[in-house]
C-alpha positions in Angstrom: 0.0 0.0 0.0 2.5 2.4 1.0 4.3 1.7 -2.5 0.7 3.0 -4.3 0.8 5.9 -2.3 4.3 6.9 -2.7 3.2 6.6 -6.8 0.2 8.4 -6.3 2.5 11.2 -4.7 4.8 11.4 -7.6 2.0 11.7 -9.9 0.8 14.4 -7.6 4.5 16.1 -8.0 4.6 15.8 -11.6 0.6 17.3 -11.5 2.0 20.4 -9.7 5.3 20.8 -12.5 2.9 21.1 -14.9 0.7 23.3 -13.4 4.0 26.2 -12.5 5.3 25.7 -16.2 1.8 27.1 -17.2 2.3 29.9 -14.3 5.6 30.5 -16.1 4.3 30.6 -19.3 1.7 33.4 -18.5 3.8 35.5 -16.5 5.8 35.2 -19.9 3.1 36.1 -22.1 2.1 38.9 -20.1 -0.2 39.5 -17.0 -2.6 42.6 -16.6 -3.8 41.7 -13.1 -0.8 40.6 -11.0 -2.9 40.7 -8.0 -5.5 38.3 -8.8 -3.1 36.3 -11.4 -1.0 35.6 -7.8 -3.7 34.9 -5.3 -5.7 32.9 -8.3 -2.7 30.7 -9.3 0.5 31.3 -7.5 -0.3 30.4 -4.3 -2.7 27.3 -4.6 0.4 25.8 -6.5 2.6 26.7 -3.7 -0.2 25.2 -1.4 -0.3 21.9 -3.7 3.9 21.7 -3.0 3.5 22.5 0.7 0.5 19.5 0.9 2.6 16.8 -0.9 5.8 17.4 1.5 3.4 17.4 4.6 1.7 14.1 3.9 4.7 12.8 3.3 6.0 14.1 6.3 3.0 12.3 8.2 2.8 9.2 6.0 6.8 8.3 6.0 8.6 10.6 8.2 10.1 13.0 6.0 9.2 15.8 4.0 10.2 15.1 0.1 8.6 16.0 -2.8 9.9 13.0 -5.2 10.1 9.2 -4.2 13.1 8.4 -6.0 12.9 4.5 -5.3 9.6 3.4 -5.1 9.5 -0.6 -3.9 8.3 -2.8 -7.1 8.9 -0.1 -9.1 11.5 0.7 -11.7 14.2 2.1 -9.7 13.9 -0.5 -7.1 16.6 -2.7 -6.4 
């Protein structure tokens, strides 16, 4: 189970990546309302980083934001 959730995590990681390239893509393109552009979209992202390193804080005892090795998986050894 814990190998599920460590995926499920990861996928949740990679979710987030996607979601600050697009961030970095309209700040690129240009924003008119920097206000609600960073309450709307900056922070919830931030919040989605802060989520993922605090269950895994609670769920394996350290806060990380990538399981390198995940047991079964393709890294595991």
């Amino acid at each position: 189970m814990a190998s599920v959730i460590r995926r499920l995590l990861n996928v949740a990681t990679l979710a987030c990546v996607a979601v600050s390239l697009l961030i970095v893509a309209a700040m690129v393109t240009g924003i008119s309302n920097w206000y609600a552009f960073v309450y709307g979209a900056v922070l919830p992202a931030l919040g989605g980083y802060l989520a993922i390193a605090v269950v895994n804080y609670i769920a394996f005892g350290r806060p990380t934001l990538w399981h390198k090795n995940v047991p079964g998986g393709r890294g595991a050894r």
